[in-house]
C-alpha positions in Angstrom: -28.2 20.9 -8.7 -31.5 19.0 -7.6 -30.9 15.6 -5.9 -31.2 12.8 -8.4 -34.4 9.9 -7.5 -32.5 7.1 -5.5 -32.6 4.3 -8.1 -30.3 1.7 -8.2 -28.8 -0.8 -10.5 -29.7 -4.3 -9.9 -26.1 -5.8 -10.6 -26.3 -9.5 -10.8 -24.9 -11.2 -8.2 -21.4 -13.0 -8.0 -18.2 -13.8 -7.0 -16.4 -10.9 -4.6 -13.9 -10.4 -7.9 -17.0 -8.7 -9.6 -16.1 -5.3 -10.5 -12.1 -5.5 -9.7 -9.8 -4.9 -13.1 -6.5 -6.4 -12.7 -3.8 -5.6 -15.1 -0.3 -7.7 -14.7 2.4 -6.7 -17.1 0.4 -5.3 -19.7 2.7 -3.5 -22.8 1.2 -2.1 -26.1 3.2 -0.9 -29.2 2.8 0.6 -32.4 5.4 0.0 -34.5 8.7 0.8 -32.3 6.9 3.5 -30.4 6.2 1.3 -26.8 2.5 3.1 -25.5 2.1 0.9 -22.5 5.0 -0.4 -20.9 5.0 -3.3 -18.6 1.9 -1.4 -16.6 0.6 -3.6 -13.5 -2.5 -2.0 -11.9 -5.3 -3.6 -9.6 -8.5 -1.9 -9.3 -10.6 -2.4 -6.1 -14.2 -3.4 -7.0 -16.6 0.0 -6.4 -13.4 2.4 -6.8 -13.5 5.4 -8.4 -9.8 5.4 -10.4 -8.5 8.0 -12.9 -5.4 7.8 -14.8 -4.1 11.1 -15.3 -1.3 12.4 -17.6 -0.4 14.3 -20.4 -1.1 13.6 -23.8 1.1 10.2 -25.0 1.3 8.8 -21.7 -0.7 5.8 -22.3 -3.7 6.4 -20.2 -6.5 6.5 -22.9 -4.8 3.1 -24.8 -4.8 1.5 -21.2 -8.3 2.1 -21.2 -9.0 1.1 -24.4 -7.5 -2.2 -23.8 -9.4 -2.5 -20.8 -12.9 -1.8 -22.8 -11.4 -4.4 -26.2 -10.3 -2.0 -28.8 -7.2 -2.3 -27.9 -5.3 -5.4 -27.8 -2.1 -6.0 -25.6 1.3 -7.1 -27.4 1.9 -8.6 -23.3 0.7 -9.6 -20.0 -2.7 -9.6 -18.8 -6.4 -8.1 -17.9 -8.8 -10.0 -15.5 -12.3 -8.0 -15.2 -14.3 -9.5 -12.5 -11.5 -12.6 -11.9 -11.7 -13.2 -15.3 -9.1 -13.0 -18.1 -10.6 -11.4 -20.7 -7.8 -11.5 -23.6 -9.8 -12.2 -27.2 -12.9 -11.4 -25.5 -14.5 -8.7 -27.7 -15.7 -5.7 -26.0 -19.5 -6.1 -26.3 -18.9 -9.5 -24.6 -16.9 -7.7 -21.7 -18.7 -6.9 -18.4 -18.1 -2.9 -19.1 -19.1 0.1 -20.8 -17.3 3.0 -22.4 -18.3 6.6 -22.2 -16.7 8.8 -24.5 -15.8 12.8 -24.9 -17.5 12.4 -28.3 -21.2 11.3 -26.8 -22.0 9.5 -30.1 -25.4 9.4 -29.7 -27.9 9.0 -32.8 -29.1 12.3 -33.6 -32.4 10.3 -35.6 -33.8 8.5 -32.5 -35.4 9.8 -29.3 -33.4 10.0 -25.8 -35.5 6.9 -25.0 -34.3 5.5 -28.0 -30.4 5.9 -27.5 -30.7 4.4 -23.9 -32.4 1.6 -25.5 -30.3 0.5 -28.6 -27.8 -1.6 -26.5 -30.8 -3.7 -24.7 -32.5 -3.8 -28.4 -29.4 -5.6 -29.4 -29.4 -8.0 -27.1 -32.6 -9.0 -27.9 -34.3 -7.9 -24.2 -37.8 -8.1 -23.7 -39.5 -5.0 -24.6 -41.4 -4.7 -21.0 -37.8 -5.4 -19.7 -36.5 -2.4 -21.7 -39.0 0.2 -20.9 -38.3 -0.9 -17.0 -35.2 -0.5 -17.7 -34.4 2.4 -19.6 -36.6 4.7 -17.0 -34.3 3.9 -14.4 -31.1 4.8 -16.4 -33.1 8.2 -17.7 -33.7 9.1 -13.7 -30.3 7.8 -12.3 -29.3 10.7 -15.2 -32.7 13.1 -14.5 -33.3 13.1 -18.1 -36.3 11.5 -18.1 -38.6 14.5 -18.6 -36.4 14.6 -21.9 -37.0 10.9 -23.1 -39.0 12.1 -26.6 -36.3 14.8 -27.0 -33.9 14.3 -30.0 -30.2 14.4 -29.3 -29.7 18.0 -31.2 -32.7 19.2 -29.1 -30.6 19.0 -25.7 -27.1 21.1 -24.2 -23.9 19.3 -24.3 -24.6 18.8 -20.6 -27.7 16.6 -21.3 -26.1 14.5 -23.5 -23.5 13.7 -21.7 -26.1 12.4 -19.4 -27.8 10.4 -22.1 -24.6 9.1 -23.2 -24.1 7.7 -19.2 -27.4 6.7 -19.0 -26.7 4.6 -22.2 -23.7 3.3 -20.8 -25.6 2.3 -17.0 -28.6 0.5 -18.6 -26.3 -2.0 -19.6 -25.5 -2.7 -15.9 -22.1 -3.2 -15.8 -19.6 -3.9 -13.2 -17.1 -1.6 -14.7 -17.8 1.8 -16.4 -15.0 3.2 -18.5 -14.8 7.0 -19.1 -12.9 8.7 -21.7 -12.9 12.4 -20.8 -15.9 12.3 -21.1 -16.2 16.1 -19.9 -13.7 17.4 -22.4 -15.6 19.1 -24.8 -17.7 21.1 -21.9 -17.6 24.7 -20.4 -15.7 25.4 -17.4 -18.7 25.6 -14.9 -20.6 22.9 -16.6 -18.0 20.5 -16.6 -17.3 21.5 -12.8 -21.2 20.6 -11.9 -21.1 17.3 -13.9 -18.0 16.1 -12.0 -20.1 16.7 -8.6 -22.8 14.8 -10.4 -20.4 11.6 -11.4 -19.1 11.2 -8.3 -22.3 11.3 -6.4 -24.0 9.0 -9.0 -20.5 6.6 -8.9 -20.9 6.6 -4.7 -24.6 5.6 -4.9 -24.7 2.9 -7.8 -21.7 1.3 -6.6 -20.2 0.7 -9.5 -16.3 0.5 -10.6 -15.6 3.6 -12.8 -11.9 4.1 -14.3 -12.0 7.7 -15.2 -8.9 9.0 -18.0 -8.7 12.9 -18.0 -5.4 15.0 -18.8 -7.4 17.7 -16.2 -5.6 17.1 -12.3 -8.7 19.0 -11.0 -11.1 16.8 -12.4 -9.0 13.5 -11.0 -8.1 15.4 -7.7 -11.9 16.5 -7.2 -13.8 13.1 -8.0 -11.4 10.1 -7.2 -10.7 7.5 -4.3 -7.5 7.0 -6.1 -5.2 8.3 -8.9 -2.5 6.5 -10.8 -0.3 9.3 -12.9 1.0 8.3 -15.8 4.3 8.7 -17.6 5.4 7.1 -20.7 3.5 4.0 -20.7 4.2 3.7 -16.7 2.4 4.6 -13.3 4.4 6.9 -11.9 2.9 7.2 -8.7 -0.5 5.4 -7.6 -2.4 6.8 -4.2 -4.9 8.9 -3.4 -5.9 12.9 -4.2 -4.3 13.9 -0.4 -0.9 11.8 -0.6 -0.5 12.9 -4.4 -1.0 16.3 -3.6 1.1 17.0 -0.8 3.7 13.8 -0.8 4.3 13.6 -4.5 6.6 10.7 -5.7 8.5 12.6 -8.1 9.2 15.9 -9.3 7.2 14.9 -12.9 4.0 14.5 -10.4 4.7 17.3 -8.0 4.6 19.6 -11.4 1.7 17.7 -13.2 -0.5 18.0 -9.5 -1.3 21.6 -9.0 1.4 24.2 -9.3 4.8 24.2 -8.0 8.2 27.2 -7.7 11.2 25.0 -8.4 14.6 25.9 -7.9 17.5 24.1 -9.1 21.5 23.9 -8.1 23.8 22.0 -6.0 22.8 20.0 -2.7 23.2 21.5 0.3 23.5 21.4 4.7 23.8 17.5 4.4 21.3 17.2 2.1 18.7 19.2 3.0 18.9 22.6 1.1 19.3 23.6 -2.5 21.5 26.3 -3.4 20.0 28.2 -6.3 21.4 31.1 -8.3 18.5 33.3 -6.6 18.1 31.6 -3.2 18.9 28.8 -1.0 15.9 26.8 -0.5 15.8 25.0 3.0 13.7 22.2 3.1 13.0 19.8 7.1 14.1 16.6 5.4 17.1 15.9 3.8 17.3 14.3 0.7 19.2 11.0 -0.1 21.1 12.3 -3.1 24.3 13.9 -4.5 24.7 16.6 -7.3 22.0 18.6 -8.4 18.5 18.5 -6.9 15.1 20.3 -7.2 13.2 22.1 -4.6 9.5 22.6 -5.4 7.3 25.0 -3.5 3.7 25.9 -4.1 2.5 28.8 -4.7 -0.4 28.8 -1.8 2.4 28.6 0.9 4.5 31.4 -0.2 3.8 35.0 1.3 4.3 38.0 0.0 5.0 41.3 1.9 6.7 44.7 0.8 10.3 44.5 1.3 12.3 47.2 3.8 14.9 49.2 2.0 17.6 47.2 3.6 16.1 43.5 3.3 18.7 41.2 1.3 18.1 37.4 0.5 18.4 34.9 2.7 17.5 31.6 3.4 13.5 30.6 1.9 13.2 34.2 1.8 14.3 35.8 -1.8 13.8 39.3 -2.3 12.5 40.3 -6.1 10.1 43.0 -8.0 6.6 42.0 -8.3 5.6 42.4 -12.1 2.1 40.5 -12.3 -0.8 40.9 -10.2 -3.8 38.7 -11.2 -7.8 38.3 -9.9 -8.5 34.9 -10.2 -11.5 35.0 -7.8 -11.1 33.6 -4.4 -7.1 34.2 -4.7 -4.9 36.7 -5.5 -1.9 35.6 -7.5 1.3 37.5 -7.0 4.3 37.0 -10.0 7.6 37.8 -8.8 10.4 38.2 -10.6 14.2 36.8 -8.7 17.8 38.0 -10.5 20.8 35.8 -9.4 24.0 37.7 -9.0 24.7 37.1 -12.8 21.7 38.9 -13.7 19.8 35.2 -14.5 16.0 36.1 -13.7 13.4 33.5 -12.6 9.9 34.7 -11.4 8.0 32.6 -8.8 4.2 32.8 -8.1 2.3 33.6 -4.7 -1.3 32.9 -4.0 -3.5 34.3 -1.1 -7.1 34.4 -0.2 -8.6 37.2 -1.7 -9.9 38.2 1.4 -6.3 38.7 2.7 -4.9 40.4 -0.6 -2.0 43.1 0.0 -1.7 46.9 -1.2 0.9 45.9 -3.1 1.4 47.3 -6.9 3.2 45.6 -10.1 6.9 47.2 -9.8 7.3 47.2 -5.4 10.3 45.4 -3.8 8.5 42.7 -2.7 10.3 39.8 0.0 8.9 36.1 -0.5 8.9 34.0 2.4 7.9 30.4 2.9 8.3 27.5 5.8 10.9 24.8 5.6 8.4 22.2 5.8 6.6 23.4 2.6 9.5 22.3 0.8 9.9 19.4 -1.2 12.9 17.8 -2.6 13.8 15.9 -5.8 16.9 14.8 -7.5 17.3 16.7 -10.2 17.3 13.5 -12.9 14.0 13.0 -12.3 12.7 16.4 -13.5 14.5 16.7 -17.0 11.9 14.7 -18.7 9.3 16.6 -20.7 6.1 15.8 -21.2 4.3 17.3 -18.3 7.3 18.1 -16.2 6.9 22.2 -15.8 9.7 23.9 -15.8 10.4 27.0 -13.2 8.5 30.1 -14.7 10.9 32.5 -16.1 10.5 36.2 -17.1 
């Protein structure tokens, strides 16, 4: 990827609020169906904040209420210090960038980037100057005569933010906006936001459904869960201290086992093996013990290996290439012939002579164990259950 030309927005200036979104106690329903409920979220002027869930979790109607096409049935959005309840959206200090790039396939590139400025009634020197900055923010401006249909999904989308930028507002709102690209496209373009985000300075609230496209690009990222934040911080904390068991499965990958609380509260005792975690959990009854695939190893078991604690013994049944891992898929059988498989990852570099159908033995560290009561794993709607053969 070449380096983009170092041009800036000139934001205009004011109060230290300019650029923060503040939502207190916002709720949105259709009909008896509650979409946002209660939701309270600040966002730091210059942040780059995704909201990340599953589908009907409210994270696209959040944003649409920030942009104006939504309207809340409670509470209250301040862009920039500002309340902006029964403002309509072209009068709001943001811009919306959407996975459908909506550009008008009968005008130029030069002429998309310009339409919103046209509207406004800019001067036309004021518009060229203008839109030639957006174009090489975006390094489309070699493209500037193109027509829409004339350029890769990947060069819309950068017309469609160049569109958005022109504007120059404190607050850019994306709506997956790199849904409907390939895998290594939409890999390069996240690279490209987040450089372009860091440089302009600008406040960009990002929704995607995709945890590698929020863990990759943001400062921070609120998970969402019917209509609430389930957890708020950033890619590091989310990742390896998840609040719940709903965001340790909807972050990365996770082995659960379930069954009865153990050793004061720090074990679970699971039909295939008790899972020993360093600190206990503040719970009774049934819990959940995640584990994630990176931090389990996988060795060929010796004829007389048994289970024992964090370290099942099983059949491997799956070997998969994914590149720069090797994925291992075990499969566990509890004493009443209940089967569960768990997965292993390992640098490829370090993969194992080990073939689909060996006695394998799984072994893992106490501290790579997390635990959750079990209540607040049963939802679905993102929540993954333990794989099962």
């Amino acid at each position: 990827m070449t380096s983009a030309p170092e041009t800036t927005i000139e934001r205009p200036s004011g109060p230290d609020s300019t650029g923060t979104v503040v939502l207190t106690g916002v709720t949105k329903r259709y009909g008896d169906q509650t979409a946002v409920d209660d939701l309270s979220l600040e966002i730091e002027a210059g942040e780059f904040l995704s909201l990340l869930g599953p589908s009907g979790c409210g994270k696209t109607t959040t944003l649409r209420m920030i942009a104006g096409f939504e309207h809340p049935d409670a509470g209250d959005i301040r862009i920039s210090g500002t309340s902006v309840l029964g403002t309509q959206p072209f009068k709001r200090d943001v811009n919306t960038v959407f996975q459908a790039y909506a550009l008008f396939p009968h005008m130029s590139i030069a002429e998309n980037v310009a339409y919103g400025l046209q509207q406004r009634r800019t001067p036309k020197s004021e518009v060229r100057e203008r839109v030639t900055a957006a174009l090489d923010m975006v390094q489309m401006r070699r493209f500037a005569d193109r027509k829409p249909t004339q350029l890769s999904g990947g060069q819309q989308q950068r017309v469609a933010l160049a569109r958005a930028l022109v504007n120059r507002p404190s607050v850019l709102l994306l709506d997956e906006p790199l849904g409907a690209l390939d895998r290594q496209l939409r890999e390069e373009m996240q690279l490209e936001l987040k450089l372009l985000q860091a440089r302009l300075g600008i406040t960009f609230v990002f929704v995607t459904h995709d945890q590698g496209e929020a863990l990759s690009m943001s400062d921070r990222i609120a998970i969402m869960r019917s209509g609430r934040i389930e957890q708020l911080a950033d890619a590091d904390t989310v990742y390896a201290r998840p609040a719940s068991a709903y965001v340790a499965a909807f972050v990365g990958q996770q082995n659960f086992f379930r069954g009865p609380l153990a050793a004061g509260g720090s074990a679970v005792e699971s039909p295939h093996v008790v899972v020993k975690a360093n600190a206990p959990l503040a719970a009774a009854g049934n819990a959940e013990a995640a584990v994630r695939p990176e931090n389990v190893r996988v060795e060929r078991a010796a004829s007389d290996a048994t289970t024992d604690v964090n370290t099942p013994v099983g059949e491997l049944i799956g070997i998969s290439h994914l590149g720069e891992t090797m994925q291992y898929l075990v499969q566990l059988t509890g004493p009443a012939g209940e089967a569960q498989s768990i997965i292993a990852r390992r640098p490829t570099p370090e993969a194992l002579g080990l073939s689909v159908g060996d006695r394998v033995v799984c072994r893992w560290a106490p501290e790579h164990v997390l635990l959750f009561p079990a209540d607040t794993a049963a939802e679905a709607g993102g929540y993954v259950a333990p794989p099962t053969a």
